[in-house]
C-alpha positions, 0 to 999 in steps of 0.5 A: 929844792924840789917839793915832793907831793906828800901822801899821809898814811891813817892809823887804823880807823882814823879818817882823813880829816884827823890829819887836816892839822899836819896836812895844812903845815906841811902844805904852807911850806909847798908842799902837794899833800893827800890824805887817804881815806882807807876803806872801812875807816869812815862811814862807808863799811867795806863790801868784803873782809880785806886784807893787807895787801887790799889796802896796798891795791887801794894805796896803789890806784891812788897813786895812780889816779893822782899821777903821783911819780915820787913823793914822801909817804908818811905813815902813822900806825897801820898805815905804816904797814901799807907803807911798809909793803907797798914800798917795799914793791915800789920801792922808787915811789919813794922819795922818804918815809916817816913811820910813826907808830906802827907795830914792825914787830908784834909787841905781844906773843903770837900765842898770846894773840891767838888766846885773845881772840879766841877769848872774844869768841868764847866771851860771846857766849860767857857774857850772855848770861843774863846776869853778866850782860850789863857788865859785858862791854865794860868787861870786854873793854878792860880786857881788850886794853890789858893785853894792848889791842883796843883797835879790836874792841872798837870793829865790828863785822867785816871790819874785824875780821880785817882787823884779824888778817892784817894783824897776823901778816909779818912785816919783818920781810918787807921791812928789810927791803926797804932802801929809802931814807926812813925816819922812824918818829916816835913817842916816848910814851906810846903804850900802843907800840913801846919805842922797844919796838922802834928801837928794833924796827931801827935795826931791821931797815936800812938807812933809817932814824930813830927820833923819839920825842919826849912825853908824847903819846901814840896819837902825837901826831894827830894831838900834838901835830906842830911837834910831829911836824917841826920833825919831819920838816927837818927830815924832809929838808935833809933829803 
């Protein structure tokens, strides 16, 4: 069986090194693996707001710069839309891909989205009244998890703004040209993206699985990456 390189997609904000576990596994069974370290999401800041489909350019000249002709993408939260795009551009970079976690289809109205932001705004000024400043953080922080969007409340500057238009971008298009066998790995107890949304993610892509392990969480990958990768071993040896 050939041993395709493997390239591992980061959630938002998370550096390489928090899939150093899950590389090592998949790389003790043969396997070439590349963790990407996405603009803004270590200790560099980004030079400019981006956007969706500047991260799919990052993805792109890493794949060249590497000579990487075919390979497993895996891709965890964000990085499931990078994948997601670029895959459905390059559609034979693709030997499979593993998504996990990744919001296929917002999981809060759209109406509701415009309304938080706008409250963030409009917080700015609420909470500079000198009375209400101690608690604004807090305030803020409660928020932000109540109508699921803590990756918000945790950018600042360009990097929020980036937040802002990658969010607003469907993926419902690129999710339908997808062709590549695709196994969709979820935890049962992920509260970031309810396996409601994989459930339909299953519907909308072809060829793809739906395996959700119980009692796991949106980080299970990262947490629990033995459990993430006795998976997707088994998926890629069925390819």
């Amino acid at each position: 069986m050939e041993k395709y390189p493997i390239v591992i997609l980061p959630g938002w904000m998370l550096p390489a090194p928090k899939y150093r576990e899950l590389a090592q596994l998949l790389a003790q069974k043969g396997h070439q693996t590349f963790v990407l370290d996405f603009p803004g999401f270590d200790k560099q800041p980004l030079p400019k707001v981006y956007t969706l489909t500047d991260y799919v350019i990052y993805l792109q000249k890493f794949i060249r710069q590497h000579n990487i002709h075919k390979a497993v993408f895996i891709a965890h939260s964000f990085g499931g839309r990078v994948a997601l795009k670029y895959l459905s551009q390059n559609p034979q970079k693709a030997v499979g891909l593993i998504i996990s976690g990744t919001p296929g289809f917002i999981n809060i109205a759209r109406i509701k989205l415009i309304i938080f932001i706008s409250v963030a705004k409009i917080g700015g000024i609420f909470f500079s009244l000198p009375i209400l400043k101690n608690i604004k953080d807090l305030t803020r922080k409660a928020y932000y998890k109540i109508i699921g969007a803590r990756d918000f409340y945790h950018t600042q500057g360009f990097m929020r703004e980036t937040f802002k238009n990658v969010i607003k971008e469907p993926l419902n298009n690129y999710m339908k040209k997808i062709r590549v066998p695709t196994l969709l790995l979820w935890g049962q107890k992920d509260k970031t993206v309810p396996v409601k949304i994989a459930k339909k993610m299953h519907k909308t892509i072809l060829n793809s699985k739906l395996e959700i392990i119980p009692e796991m969480g949106h980080m299970f990958v990262i947490k629990d990456a033995q459990i993430a990768f006795d998976s997707i071993n088994n998926f890629i040896n069925s390819l």
